[in-house]
C-alpha positions as CSV (number, residue, x, y, z in Angstrom):
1,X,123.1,78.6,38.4
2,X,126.5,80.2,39.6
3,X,124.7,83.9,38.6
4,X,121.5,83.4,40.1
5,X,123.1,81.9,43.3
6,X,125.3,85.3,43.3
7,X,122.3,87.5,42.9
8,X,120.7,85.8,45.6
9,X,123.4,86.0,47.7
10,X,124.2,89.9,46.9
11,X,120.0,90.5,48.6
12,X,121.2,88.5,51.4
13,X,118.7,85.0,50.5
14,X,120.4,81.9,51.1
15,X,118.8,79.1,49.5
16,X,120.3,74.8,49.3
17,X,119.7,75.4,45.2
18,X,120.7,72.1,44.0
19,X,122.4,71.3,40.5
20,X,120.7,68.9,38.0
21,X,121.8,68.1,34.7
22,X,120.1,68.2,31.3
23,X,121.4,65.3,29.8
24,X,120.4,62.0,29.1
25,X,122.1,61.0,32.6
26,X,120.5,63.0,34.7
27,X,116.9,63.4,33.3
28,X,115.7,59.9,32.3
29,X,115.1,58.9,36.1
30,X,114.0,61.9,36.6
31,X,111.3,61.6,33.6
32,X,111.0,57.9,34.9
33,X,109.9,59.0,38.2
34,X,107.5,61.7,37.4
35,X,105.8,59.2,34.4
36,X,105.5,56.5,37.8
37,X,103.7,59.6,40.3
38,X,101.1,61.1,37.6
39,X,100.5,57.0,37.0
40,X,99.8,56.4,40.4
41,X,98.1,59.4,41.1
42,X,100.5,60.4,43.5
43,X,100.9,63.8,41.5
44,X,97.9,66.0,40.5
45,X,97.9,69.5,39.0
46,X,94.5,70.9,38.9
47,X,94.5,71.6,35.8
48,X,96.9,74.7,35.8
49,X,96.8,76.6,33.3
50,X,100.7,77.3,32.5
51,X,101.3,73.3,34.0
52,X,99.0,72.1,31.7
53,X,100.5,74.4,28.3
54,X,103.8,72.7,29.6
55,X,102.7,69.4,29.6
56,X,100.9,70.0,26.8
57,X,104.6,71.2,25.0
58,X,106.6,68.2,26.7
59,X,108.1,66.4,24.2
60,X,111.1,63.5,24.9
61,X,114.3,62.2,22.6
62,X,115.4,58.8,23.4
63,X,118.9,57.5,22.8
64,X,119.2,54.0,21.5
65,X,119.9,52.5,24.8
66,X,116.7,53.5,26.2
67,X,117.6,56.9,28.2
68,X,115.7,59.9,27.2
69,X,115.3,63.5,28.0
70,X,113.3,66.5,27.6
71,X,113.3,67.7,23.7
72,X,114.0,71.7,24.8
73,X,114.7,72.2,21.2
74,X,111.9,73.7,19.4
75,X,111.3,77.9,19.7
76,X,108.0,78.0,20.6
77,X,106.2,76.0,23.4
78,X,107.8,76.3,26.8
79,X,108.0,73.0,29.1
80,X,109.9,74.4,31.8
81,X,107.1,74.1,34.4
82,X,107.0,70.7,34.2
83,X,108.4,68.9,38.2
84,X,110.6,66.9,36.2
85,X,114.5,68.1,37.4
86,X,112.5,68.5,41.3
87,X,112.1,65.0,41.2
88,X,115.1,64.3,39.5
89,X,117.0,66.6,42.7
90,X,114.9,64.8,45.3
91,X,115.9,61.2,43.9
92,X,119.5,62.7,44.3
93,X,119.6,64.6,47.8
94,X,119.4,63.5,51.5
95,X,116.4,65.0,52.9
96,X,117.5,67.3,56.0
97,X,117.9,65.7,59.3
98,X,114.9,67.7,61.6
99,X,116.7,69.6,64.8
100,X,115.4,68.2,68.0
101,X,115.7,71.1,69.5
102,X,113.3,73.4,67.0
103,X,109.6,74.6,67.7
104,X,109.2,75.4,64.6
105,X,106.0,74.5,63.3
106,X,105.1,73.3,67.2
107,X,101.8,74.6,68.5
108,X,102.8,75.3,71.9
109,X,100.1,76.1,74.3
């Protein structure tokens, strides 16, 4: 992330790129959470093509004590496309306040 954010930074885009781990910590909620949206129907892909090859590929490895995580393992069969470290960010980060004092997004007439 530290390289990408430079890269970024070096054609002058700024972006609040949040960090999210790939361990057991930090991705079981996060796996937890998108299991409970595509349940509830909160969460539809329209059958993408490259969403539905990485859900397709998505496999999990659970520790004894129940946590699990993405299996990123095998060679072949990426699963990168797959919303599970966005959720796991947006279970993690304050949303931004709004600025009173914006029109953005105002139709103003």
């Amino acid at each position: 992330m530290d390289v990408l954010k430079k890269e970024l930074e070096a054609i002058g885009l700024q972006l609040a790129l949040q960090p999210n781990g790939q361990g057991f910590r930090d991705m079981s909620p996060a796996l937890d959470t998108l299991e409970a949206e595509l349940l509830n129907h909160r969460i539809a892909q329209g059958m993408h093509p490259v969403l539905t090859m990485c859900a397709a590929n998505a496999t999990t490895t659970r520790r004894p004590a129940g946590n699990r995580k993405l299996d990123k393992g095998r060679a072949t069969g990426r699963q990168d496309g797959i919303l599970t470290m966005a959720l796991g960010v947006a279970q993690t980060t304050e949303a931004p306040k709004p600025d009173p004092y914006s029109t953005r997004g105002l139709l103003i007439l």
